[in-house]
C-alpha positions as CSV (number, residue, x, y, z in Angstrom):
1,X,-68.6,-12.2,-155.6
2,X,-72.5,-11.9,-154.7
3,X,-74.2,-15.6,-155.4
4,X,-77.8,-16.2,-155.3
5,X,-78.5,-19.5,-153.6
6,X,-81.5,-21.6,-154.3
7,X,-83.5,-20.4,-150.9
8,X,-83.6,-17.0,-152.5
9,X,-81.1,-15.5,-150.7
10,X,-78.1,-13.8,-152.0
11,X,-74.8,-14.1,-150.1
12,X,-71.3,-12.9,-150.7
13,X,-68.4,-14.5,-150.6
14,X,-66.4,-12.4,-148.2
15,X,-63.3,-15.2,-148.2
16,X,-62.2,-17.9,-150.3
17,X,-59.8,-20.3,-149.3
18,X,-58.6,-23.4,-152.0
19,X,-56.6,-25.9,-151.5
20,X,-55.6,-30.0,-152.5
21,X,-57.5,-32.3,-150.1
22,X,-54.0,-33.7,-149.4
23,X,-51.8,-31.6,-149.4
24,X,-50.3,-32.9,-146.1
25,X,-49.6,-36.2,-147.6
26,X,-46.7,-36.8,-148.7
27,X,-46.0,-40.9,-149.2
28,X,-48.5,-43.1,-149.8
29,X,-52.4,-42.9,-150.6
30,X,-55.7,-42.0,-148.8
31,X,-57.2,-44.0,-146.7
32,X,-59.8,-43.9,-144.1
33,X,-57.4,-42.8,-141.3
34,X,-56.5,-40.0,-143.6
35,X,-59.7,-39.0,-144.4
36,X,-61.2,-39.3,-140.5
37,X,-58.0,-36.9,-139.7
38,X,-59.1,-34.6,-142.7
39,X,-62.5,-34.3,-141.9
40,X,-61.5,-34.0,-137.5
41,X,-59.2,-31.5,-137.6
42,X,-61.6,-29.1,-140.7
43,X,-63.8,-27.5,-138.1
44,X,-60.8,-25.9,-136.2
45,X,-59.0,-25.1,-139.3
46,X,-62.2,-23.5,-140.5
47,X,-62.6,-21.3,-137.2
48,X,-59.2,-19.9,-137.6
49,X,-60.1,-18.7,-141.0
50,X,-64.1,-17.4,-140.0
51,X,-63.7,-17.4,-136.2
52,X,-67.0,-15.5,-135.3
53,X,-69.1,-17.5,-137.9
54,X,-71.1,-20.7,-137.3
55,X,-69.4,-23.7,-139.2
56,X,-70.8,-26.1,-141.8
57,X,-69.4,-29.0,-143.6
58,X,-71.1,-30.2,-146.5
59,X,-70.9,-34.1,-147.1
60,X,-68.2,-35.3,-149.2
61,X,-68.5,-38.1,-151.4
62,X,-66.4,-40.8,-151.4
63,X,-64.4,-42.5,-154.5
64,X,-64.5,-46.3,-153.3
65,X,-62.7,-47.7,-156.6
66,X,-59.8,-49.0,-154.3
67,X,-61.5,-50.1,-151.0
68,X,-58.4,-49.7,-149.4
69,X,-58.1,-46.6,-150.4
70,X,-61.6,-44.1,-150.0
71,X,-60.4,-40.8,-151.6
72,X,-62.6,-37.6,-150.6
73,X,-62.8,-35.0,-153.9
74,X,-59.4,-33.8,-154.6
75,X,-60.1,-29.8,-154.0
76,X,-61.4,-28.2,-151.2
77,X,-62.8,-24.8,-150.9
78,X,-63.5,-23.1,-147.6
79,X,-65.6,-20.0,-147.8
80,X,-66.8,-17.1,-145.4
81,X,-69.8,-15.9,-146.8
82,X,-72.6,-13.3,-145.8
83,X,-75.9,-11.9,-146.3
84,X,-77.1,-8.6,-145.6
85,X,-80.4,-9.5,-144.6
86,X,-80.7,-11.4,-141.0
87,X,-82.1,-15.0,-140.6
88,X,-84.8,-13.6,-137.6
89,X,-87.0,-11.6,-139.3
90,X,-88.5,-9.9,-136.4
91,X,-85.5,-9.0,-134.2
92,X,-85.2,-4.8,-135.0
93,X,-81.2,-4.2,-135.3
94,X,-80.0,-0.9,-133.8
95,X,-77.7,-0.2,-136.9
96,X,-79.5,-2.4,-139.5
97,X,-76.8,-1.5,-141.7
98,X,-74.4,-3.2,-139.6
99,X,-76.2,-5.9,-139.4
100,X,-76.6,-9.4,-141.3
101,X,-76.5,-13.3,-141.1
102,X,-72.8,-15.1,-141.7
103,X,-71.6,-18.9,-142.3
104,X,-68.5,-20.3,-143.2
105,X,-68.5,-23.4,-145.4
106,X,-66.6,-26.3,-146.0
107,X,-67.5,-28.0,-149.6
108,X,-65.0,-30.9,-151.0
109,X,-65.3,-30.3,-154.9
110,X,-63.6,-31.9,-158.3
111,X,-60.6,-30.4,-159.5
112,X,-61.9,-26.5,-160.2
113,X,-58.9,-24.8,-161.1
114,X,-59.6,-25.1,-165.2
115,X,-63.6,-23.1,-164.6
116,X,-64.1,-20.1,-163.4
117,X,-64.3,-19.5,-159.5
118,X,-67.9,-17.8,-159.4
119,X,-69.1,-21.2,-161.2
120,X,-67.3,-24.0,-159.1
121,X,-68.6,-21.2,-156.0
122,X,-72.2,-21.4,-157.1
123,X,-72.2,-25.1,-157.6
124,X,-71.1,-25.7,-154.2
125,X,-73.1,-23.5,-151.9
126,X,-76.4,-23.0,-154.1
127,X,-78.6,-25.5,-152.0
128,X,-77.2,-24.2,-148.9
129,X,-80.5,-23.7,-146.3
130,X,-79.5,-20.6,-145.3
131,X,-81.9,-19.5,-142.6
132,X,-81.1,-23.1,-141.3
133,X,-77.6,-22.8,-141.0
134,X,-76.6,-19.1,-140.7
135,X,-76.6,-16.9,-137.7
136,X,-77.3,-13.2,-137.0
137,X,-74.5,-10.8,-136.8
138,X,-74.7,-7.0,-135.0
139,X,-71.5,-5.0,-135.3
């Protein structure tokens, strides 16, 4: 899945990882404690998944209905995604065709499961600043 993001560059998605915000929880509601632990432990759980890749966690929102209990969005989709062209412009690769910029995101979303992938995948990272976030790779 190749998506164009807003900055002009075009990344693929080279993993895709979905899954409940809480799945772990299995009495009671969200809360903040919940949600601190969530959002703690994402970074390693994210390495694990894209362990050479620079990590970045896009903002959730928080539903504040119940004060008591602050629910993040309800999906979560972690992604590994690259780009064939490299954020440092000037840097001359030895192999430039084994070379490239990578990031692996974080991005709490609505339920997605009822709209296509490539749609809830393009909402999510589209304003990503890639040459911001993303680091050079040379295999």
């Amino acid at each position: 899945m190749e998506i164009q993001l807003d900055c002009g560059r075009t990344v693929s998605v080279e993993q895709l990882l979905y899954r409940r915000t809480y799945y772990t929880v299995v009495d009671g509601q969200p809360n903040a404690v919940a949600n601190d632990h969530i959002l703690r432990t994402l970074p390693r759980e994210i390495e694990r998944i894209a362990p050479t890749c620079p990590i970045h966690i896009v903002p959730p929102g928080l539903e504040e209905s119940d004060p008591d209990h602050p629910r993040l969005p309800p999906d979560l989709l972690i992604l590994e995604l690259q780009c064939r062209e490299r954020v440092e412009r000037g840097h001359k690769p030895r192999y430039p065709w084994l070379s490239g910029s990578a990031l692996a995101v974080a991005v709490f979303t609505g339920p997605c499961l009822d709209r296509p992938m490539v749609q809830v995948v393009y909402e999510a990272i589209r304003s990503l600043s890639w040459d911001v976030l993303a680091e050079d790779y040379e295999d």
